[in-house]
N, C-alpha and C positions, 0 to 999 in steps of 0.2 A: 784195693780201694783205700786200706789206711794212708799211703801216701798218698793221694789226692784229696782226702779228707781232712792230712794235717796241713798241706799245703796252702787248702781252701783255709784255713784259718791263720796259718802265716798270712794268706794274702789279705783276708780280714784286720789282720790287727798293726797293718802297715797303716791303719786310718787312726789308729791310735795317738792322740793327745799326750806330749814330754812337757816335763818341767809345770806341769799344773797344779795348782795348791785349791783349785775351786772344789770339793768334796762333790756338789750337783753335780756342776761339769763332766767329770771323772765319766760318774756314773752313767747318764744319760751317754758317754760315750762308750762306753762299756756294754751297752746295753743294745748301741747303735750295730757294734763290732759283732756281736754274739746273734743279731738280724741277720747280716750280711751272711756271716757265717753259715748260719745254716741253710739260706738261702742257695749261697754255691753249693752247697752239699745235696738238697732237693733237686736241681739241677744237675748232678752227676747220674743221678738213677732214681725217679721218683716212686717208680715201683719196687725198689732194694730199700730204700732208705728211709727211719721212721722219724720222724721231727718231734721234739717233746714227745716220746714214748709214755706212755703213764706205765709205773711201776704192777702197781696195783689202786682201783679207785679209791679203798679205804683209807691208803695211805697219805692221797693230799702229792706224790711226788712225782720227778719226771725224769726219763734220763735224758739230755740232751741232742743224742742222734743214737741211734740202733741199724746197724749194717745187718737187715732180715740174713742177708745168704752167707754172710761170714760167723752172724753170732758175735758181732763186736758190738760195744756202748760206747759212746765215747761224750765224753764232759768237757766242756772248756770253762778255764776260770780267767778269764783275763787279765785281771788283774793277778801281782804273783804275791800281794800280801795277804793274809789269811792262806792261803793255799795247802797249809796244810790241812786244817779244819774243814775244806769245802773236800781237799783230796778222801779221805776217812770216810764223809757222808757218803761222796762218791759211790766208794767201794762196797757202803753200806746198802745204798741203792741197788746195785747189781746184783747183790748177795741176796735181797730179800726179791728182785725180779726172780730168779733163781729159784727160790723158795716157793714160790707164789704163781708162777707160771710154768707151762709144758715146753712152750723154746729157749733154754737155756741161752743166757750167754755163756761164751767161753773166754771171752776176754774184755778188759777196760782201756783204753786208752784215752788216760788223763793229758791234757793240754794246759800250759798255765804259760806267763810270761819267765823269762831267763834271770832276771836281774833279782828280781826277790823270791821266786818260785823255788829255782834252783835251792838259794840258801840256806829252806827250810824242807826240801824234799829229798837233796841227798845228803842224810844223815841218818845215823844208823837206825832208828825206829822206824821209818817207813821201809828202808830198804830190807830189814829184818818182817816188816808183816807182806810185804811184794813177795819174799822168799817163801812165807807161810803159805799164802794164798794160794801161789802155784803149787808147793805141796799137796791142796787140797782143790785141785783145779780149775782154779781161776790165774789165768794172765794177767797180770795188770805194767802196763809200759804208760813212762811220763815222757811225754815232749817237751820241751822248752822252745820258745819264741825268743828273738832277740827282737829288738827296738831297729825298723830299718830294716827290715829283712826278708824278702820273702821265698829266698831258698834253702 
């Protein structure tokens, strides 16, 4: 299911807006892309698949798709700037599902774009707390998106 989950959002973020300096724009397209997205993913198995999962109600959070039969979470940031900040909460999200619920996840897979994602994710502090995490049983894998691309 992960590949066809990350797919679905390659194929989502081929609607993505280049070379834009509009801040609303962006957004509202971002927003558009992360629709679509999870839409193709309700559509692969709507009985597997949970759409904004809530964490816990206390908490106000959501994880972005929940794979029931794999035990996967999966986040998309579309944009790749902040990406490490939104990746951390991410992590912090599934750690406290975890905590806070009887079906664990056992893995994350993070999604962001290539061009800025990349530059701030592999470096050695996330790839040092990914090494932790599986240590203490959580997966966590980042995809990257390129601009243009949807395989």
């Amino acid at each position: 299911m992960k590949d066809k989950i990350v797919k679905a959002a390659k194929d989502a973020f081929i609607k993505r807006l280049r070379n834009n300096s509009d801040v609303s724009e962006n957004t509202l397209n971002a927003q558009a892309i992360a629709r679509e997205w999870r839409s193709q993913c309700w559509n692969l198995d709507p009985a597997r698949i949970l759409i904004e999962a809530t964490v816990h109600p206390d908490l106000n959070q959501r994880i972005d798709i929940v794979d029931r039969q794999d035990n996967c979470a999966y986040e998309f940031k579309v944009s790749g700037k902040n990406a490490t900040a939104e990746f951390y909460k991410d992590v912090v999200k599934v750690i406290l599902w975890n905590e806070k619920r009887s079906d664990k996840l056992k893995k994350l897979v993070f999604i962001t774009e290539d061009d800025w994602g990349k530059k701030y994710l592999e470096t050695e502090m996330p790839k040092a707390f990914i090494t932790y995490l599986a240590r203490n049983g959580l997966q966590v894998e980042v995809e990257y998106i390129k601009h243009g691309t949807s395989t």
